[in-house]
N, C-alpha and C positions, 0 to 999 in steps of 0.2 A: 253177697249171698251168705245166708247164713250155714254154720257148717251141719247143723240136721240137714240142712235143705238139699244142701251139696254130697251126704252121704243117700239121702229118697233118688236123689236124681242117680247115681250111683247105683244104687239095690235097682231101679227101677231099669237100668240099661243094661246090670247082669239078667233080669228077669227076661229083658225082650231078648237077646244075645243067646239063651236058654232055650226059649219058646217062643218066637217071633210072631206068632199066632194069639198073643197072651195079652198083647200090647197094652196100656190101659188105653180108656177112651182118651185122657189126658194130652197124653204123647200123643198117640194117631192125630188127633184132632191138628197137633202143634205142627206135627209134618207137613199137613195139608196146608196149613197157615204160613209155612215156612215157602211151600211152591208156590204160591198164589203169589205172596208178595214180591218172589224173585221173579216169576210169569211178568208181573205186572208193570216190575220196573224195568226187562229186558225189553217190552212191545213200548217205554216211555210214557207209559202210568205212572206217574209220580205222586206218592203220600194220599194213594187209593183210602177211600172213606172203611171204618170196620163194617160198617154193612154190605157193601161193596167186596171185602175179603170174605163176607160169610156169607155169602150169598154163591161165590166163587167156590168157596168150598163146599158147599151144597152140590154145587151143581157135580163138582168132581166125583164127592163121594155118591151120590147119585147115581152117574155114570159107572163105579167101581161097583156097586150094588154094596154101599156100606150102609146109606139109610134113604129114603125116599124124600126128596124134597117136596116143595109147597109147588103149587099150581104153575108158575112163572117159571122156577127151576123144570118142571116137567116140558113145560111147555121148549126151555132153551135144548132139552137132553133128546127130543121129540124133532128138535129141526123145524119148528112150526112156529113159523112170520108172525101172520096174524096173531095169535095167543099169548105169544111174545110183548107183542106192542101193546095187545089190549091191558093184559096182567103187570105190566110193568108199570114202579114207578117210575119219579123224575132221573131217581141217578141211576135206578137198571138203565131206561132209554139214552141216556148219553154215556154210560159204559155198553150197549148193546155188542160193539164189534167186540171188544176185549173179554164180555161173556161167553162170545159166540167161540170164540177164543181158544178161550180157556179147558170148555168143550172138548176140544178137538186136539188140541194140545199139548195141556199142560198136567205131568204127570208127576206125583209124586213122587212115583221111583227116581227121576231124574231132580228131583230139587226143583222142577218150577225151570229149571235151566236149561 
């Protein structure tokens, strides 16, 4: 890491540390990214596809009311089978339970842990 990069990362963690409300999308996003992958490998999801993580974090932030996901996400946040299966591709349908999951679960506050 370079040492700008290391003082941005720095300004940007007295910034949330200040005003926890202020967060950039950057960060937020990275915490979400940070639960999912730990969600993923505690239920033995191992080396989860990034569409697969973004898809998971859709659905959480979703859930959180941070943005509104795509059709499939609604359909998972909804509890709805059908819309589920129909909306879904090949690797929602064989990550389905670990979606369903993640849902119910898997929270940022706690790391995904």
């Amino acid at each position: 890491m370079l040492p700008s990069q290391l003082r941005e990362l720095e300004r940007q963690a007295d910034v949330i540390e200040q005003n926890p409300e202020r967060e950039s999308w950057d960060v937020k996003r990275g915490r979400y990214v940070t639960a999912t992958k730990n969600f993923a490998d505690r239920y033995g999801y191992k080396d989860i596809s990034n569409h697969i993580t973004d898809v998971m974090v859709s659905i959480m932030m979703t859930r959180d009311k941070v943005l509104d996901g795509g059709s499939f996400v609604q359909a998972v946040c909804n509890n709805n089978l059908r819309e589920c299966i129909s909306r879904a591709d090949n690797d929602c349908i064989n990550h389905l339970r670990l979606l369903s999951l993640t849902h119910s679960f898997c929270r940022v506050e706690s790391n995904g842990l």
